[in-house]
C-alpha positions as CSV (number, residue, x, y, z in Angstrom):
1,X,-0.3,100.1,-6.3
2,X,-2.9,102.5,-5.1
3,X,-2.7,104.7,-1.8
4,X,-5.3,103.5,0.6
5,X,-5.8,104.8,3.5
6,X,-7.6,102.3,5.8
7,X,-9.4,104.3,8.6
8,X,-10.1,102.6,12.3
9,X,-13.6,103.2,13.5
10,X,-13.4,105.5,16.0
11,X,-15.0,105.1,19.7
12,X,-14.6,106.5,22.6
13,X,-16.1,104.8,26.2
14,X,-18.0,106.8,28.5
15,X,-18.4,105.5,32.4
16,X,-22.0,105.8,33.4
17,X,-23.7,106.0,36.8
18,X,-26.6,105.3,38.0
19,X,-28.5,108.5,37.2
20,X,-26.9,107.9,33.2
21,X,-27.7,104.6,33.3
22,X,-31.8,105.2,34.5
23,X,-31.8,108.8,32.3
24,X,-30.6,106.4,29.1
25,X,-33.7,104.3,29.2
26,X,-35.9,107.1,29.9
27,X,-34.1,108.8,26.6
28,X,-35.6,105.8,24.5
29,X,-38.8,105.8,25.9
30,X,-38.2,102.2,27.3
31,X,-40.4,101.3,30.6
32,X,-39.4,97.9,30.7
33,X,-38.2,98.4,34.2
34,X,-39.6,99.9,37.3
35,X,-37.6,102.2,38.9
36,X,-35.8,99.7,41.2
37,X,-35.3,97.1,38.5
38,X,-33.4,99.4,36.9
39,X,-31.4,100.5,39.9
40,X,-30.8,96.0,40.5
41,X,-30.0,95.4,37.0
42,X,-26.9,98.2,37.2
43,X,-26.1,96.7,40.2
44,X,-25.9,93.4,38.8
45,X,-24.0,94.4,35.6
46,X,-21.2,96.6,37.2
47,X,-20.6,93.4,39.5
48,X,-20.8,91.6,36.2
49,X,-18.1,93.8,35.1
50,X,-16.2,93.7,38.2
51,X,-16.4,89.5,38.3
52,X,-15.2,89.1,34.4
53,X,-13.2,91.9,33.8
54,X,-15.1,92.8,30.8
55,X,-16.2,96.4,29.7
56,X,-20.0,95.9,28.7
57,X,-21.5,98.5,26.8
58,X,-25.0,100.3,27.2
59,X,-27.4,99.2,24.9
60,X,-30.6,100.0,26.2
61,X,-32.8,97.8,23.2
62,X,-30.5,94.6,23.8
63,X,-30.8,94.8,27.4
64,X,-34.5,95.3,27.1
65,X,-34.6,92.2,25.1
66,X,-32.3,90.7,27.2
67,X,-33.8,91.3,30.7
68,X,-37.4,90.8,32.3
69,X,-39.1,92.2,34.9
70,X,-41.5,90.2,37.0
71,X,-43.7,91.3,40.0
72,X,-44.2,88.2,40.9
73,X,-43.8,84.4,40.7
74,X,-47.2,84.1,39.6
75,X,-46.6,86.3,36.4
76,X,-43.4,84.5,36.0
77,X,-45.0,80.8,35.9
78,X,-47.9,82.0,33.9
79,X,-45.1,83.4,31.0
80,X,-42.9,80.2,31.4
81,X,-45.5,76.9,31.9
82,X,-44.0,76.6,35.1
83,X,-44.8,75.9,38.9
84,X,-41.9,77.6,40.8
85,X,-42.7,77.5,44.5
86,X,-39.9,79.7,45.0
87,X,-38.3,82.6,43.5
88,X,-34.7,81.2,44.2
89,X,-35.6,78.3,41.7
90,X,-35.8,80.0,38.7
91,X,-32.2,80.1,39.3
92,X,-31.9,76.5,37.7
93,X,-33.1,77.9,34.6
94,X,-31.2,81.6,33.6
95,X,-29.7,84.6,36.0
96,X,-32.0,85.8,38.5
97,X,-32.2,89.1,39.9
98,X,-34.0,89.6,42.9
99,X,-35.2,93.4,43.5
100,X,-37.6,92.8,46.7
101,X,-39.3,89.5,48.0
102,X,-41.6,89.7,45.2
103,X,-40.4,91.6,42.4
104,X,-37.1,90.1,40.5
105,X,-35.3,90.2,36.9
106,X,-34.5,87.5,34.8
107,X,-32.4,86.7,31.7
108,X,-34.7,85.8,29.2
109,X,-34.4,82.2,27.8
């Protein structure tokens, strides 16, 4: 029988604030988000974490692919074929995250 050593991949977790969290997406050049959709979205994934329990990790390309930003409904319907009256109904479809009274995210579907 051979000696095999089986080595565990290993990680270590970093806790990220605000600042990490808008500095990361900078880093990869992303400007997916303005700079209050960005500050929403961590927001809304920390209570995420808080709700579930459940470490997430930051991964700025899945979350970019993940997440849109809208300025408005209008843009919205014009992406999706619909005629929302409301921003609040787009919550029958996927997770909504509102950043002003016209500007929200959206989980994409």
């Amino acid at each position: 029988m051979k000696n095999e050593i089986k080595r565990k991949e290993n990680k270590m977790k970093q806790t990220v604030n605000i600042y990490d969290f808008q500095r990361a997406f900078k880093t990869y050049d992303r400007d997916n988000f303005s700079y209050d959709g960005l500050k929403a979205l961590f927001e809304y994934l920390e209570e995420y974490e808080d709700d579930t329990g459940e470490e997430l990790e930051l991964d700025v390309i899945a979350l970019c692919c993940e997440y849109m930003e809208y300025d408005s409904l209008k843009e919205y319907n014009e992406d999706y074929g619909t005629e929302y009256g409301e921003i609040d109904d787009i919550q029958d479809d996927t997770t909504l995250i509102k950043i002003d009274n016209n500007s929200f995210i959206i989980q994409q579907y």
